[in-house]
C-alpha positions in Angstrom: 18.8 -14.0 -56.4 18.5 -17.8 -57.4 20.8 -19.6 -59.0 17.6 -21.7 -60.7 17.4 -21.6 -64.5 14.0 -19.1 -65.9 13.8 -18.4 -62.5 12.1 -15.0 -61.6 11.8 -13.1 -58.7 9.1 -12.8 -56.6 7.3 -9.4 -56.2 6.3 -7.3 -53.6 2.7 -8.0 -52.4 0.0 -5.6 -53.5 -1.6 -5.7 -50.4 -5.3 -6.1 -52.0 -6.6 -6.9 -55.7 -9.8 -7.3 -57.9 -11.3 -9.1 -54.8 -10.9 -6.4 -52.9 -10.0 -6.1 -49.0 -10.3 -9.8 -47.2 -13.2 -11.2 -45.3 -12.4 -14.5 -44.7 -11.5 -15.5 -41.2 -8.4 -17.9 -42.8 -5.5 -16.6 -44.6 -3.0 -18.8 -45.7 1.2 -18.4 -46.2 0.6 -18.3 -49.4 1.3 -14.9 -50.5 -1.5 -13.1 -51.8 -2.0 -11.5 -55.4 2.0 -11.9 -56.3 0.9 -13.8 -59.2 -2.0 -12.1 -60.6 -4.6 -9.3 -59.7 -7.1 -11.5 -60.4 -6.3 -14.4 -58.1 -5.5 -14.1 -54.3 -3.4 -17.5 -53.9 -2.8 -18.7 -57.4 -1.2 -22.4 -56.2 -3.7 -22.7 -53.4 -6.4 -21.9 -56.1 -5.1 -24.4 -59.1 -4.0 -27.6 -56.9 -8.4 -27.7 -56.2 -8.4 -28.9 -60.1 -7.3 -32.0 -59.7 -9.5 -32.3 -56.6 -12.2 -31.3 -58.6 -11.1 -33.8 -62.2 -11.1 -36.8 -59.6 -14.6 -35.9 -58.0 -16.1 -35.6 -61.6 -14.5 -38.8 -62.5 -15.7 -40.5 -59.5 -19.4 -39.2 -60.9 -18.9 -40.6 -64.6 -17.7 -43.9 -62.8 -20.8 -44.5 -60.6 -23.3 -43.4 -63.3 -22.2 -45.8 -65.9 -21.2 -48.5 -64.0 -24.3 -48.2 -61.8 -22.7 -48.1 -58.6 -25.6 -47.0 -55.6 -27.1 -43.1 -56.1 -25.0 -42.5 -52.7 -22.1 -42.7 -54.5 -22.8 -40.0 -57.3 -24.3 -37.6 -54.1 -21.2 -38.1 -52.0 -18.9 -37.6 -55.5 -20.9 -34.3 -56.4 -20.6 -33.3 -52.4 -16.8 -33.3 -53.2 -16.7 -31.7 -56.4 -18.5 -28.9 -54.3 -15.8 -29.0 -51.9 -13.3 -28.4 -55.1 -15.1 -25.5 -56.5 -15.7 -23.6 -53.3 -12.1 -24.5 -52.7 -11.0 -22.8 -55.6 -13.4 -19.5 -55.3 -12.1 -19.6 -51.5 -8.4 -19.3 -52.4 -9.3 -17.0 -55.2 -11.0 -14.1 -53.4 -10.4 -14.5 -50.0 -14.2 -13.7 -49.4 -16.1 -15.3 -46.3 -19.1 -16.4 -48.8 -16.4 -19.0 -50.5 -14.5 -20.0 -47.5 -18.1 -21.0 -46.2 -18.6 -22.6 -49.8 -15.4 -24.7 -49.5 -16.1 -25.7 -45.4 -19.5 -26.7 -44.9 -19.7 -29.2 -47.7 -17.2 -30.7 -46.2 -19.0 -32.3 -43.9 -22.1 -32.3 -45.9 -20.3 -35.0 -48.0 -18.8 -36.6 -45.7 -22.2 -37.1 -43.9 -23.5 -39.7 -46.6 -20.8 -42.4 -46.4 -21.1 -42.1 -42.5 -24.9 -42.7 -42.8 -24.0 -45.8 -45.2 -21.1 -47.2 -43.5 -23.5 -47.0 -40.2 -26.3 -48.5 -41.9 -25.3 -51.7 -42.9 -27.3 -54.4 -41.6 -30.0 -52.0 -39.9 -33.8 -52.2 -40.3 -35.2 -49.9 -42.8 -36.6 -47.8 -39.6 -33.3 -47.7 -38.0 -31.5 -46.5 -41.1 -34.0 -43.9 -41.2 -33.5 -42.7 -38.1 -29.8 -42.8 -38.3 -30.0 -40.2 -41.3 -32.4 -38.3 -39.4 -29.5 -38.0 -36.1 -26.6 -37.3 -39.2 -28.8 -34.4 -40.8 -29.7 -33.1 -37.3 -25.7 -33.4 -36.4 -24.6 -31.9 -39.4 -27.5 -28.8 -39.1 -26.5 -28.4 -35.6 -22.6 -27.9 -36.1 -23.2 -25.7 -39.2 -25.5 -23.4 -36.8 -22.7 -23.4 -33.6 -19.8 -23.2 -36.6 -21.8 -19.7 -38.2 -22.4 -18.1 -35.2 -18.8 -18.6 -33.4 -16.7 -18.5 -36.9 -13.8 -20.3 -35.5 -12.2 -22.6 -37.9 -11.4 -25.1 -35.3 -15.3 -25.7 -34.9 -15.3 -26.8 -38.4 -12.0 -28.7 -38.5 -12.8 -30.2 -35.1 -16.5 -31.7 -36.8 -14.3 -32.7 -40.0 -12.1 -34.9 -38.3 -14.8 -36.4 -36.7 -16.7 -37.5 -38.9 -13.9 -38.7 -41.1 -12.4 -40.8 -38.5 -15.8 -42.5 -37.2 -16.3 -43.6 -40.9 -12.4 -44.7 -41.3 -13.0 -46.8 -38.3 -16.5 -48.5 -38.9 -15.1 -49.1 -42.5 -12.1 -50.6 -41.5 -14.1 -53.1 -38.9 -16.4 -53.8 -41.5 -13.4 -55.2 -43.4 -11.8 -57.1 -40.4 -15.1 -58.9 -39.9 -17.4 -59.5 -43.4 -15.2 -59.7 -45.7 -14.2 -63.1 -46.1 -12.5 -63.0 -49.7 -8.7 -62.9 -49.8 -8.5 -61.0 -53.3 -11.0 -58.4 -52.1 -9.8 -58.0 -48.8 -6.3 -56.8 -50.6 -7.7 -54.7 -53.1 -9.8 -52.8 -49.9 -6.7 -52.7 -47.6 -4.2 -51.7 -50.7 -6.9 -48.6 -51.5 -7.2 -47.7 -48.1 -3.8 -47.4 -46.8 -2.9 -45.4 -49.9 -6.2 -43.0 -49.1 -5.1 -42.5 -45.8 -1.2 -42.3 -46.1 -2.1 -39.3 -49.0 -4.4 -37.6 -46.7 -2.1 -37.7 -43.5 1.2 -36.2 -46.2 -1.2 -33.7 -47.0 -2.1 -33.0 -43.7 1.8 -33.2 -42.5 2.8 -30.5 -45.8 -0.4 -28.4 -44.7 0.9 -28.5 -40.9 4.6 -27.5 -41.9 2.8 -24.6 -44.0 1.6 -23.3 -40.9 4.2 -23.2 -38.4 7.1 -22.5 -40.3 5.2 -19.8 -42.7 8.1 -17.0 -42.2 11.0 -19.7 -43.1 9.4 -21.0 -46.5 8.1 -17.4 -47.3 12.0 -16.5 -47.2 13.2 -19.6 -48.9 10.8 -19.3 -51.7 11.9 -15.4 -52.5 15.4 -16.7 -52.3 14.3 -19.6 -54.8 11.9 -17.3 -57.3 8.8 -18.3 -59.4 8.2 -21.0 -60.3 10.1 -23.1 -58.3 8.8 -21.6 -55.1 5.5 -22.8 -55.9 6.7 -26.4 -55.1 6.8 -25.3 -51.8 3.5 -24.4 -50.9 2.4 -26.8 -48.3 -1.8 -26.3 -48.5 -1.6 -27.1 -52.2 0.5 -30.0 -52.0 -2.5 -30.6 -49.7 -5.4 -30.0 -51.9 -3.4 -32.7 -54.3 -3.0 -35.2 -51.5 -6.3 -34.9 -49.9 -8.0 -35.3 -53.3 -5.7 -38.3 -54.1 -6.8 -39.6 -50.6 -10.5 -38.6 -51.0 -10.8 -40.7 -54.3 -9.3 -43.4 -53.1 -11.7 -43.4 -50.2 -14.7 -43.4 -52.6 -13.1 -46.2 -54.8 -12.6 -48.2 -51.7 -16.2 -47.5 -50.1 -17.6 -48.3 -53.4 -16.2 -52.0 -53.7 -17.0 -52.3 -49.8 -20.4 -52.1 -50.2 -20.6 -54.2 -53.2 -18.8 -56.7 -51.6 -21.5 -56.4 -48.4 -24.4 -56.7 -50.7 -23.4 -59.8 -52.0 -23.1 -58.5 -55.4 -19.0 -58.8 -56.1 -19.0 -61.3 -58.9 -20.6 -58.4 -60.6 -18.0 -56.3 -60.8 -14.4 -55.8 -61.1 -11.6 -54.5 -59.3 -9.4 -52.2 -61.5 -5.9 -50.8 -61.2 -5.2 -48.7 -64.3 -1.5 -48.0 -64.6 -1.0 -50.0 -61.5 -2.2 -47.2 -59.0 -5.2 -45.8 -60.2 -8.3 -47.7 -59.2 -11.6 -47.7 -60.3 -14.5 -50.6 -60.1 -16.0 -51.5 -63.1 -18.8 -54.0 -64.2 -17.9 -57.4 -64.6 -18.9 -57.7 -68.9 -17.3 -61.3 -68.8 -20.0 -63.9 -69.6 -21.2 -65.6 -66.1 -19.6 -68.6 -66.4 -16.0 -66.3 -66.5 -17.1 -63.8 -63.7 -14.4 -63.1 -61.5 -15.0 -62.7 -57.3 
């Protein structure tokens, strides 16, 4: 029993609920339907809203202060990833895993295309998001037909790490002002030190599943909770995600030439955002 204050016990798993028997080819440590009938893995399920808040606020920032269409595609394309997410952990059914998986690399296909991009002819740009689409179509095919997870994980990292690398180069070698240079490596680092705790949490969920399952009954609800390592990975990956937009937002600006029209903002101190630079022209910061 725990010595925690409004601590509660955990109670036996139902073995199925309103979802029915699972198809997905993932289950997670999270134990399922110990919170409610209704929800398979109530803490894997929630943590996706914040993923799916930032995504949305990642929209309203490119829409009103006009930051490229890409931005508002790749935004939605992780929003996408959020809801699926959270129908994924909530039933358990292959339909929503898929839903949560695949736009995964969807999104992540359109800042590869526009970190690649830069400083190619109109033809070659084309044909650069002709190879991602065919790339992307190609895994999703091999990734439905052999259902192993590490297909998809495996095209994930990928992708993710040939845009981390291209971005960071771009950094290293066109981006001449200081100020920017430390708001883009400041946003970055954060991004990717987020997403590798996440990953780290998400790892330690896996291969010590029987050890936390035990230490969490011994601990109760809800204090348990704290120690489910995926959801601490939704949060970190969403935190990491965001800052990843923010920061391929400004880098782009910055590229086109275009950075005394906007401002880089820290709300709070850790929260960034860019804005439009309102300040009369003869005040515009760089």
């Amino acid at each position: 029993m725990s010595f925690l204050p409004w601590s509660q016990p955990y109670p036996s798993p139902p073995g199925s609920g309103f979802w029915g028997p699972r198809t997905s080819t993932i289950d997670w440590c999270e134990e399922n339907y110990v919170v409610s009938t209704y929800v398979a893995e109530a803490v894997n399920t929630i943590t996706n809203g914040l993923f799916v808040a930032l995504a949305f606020f990642a929209i309203y920032n490119a829409v009103t202060q006009k930051h490229e269409r890409r931005f508002i595609l790749t935004a939605f394309g992780f929003a996408l990833v959020g809801v699926g997410s959270w129908l994924f952990h909530m039933t358990l059914q292959y339909e929503y895993q898929l839903l949560d998986e695949l736009p995964m690399i969807y999104a992540t296909c359109i800042p590869t295309w526009a970190v690649f991009s830069y400083a190619r002819s109109k033809k070659d740009t084309i044909l650069l998001g002709i190879y991602i689409f065919v790339g992307a179509l190609t895994l999703t095919v091999v990734y439905l037909y052999f259902k192993d997870p590490t297909i998809h994980q495996a095209g994930y990292a990928f992708l993710t790490g040939m845009v981390l690398f291209r971005s960071l180069y771009l950094i290293v070698t066109k981006i001449e002002d200081p100020a920017a240079r430390r708001n883009m490596w400041k946003t970055v680092i954060i991004g990717i030190v987020s997403f590798l705790s996440g990953y780290g949490l998400w790892m330690i969920d896996i291969h010590f599943c029987g050890s936390l399952r035990q230490l969490r009954r011994t601990i109760g609800m809800p204090y348990g909770f704290l120690l489910e390592g995926h959801g601490w990975w939704h949060i970190l990956t969403g935190l990491g995600v965001y800052y990843y937009l923010v920061f391929l937002e400004y880098l782009r600006i910055c590229l086109r030439g275009q950075a005394t029209q906007y401002v880089f903002v820290w709300e709070k101190g850790f929260f960034p955002h860019v804005d439009l630079n309102t300040l009369p022209d003869s005040k515009k910061l760089n």
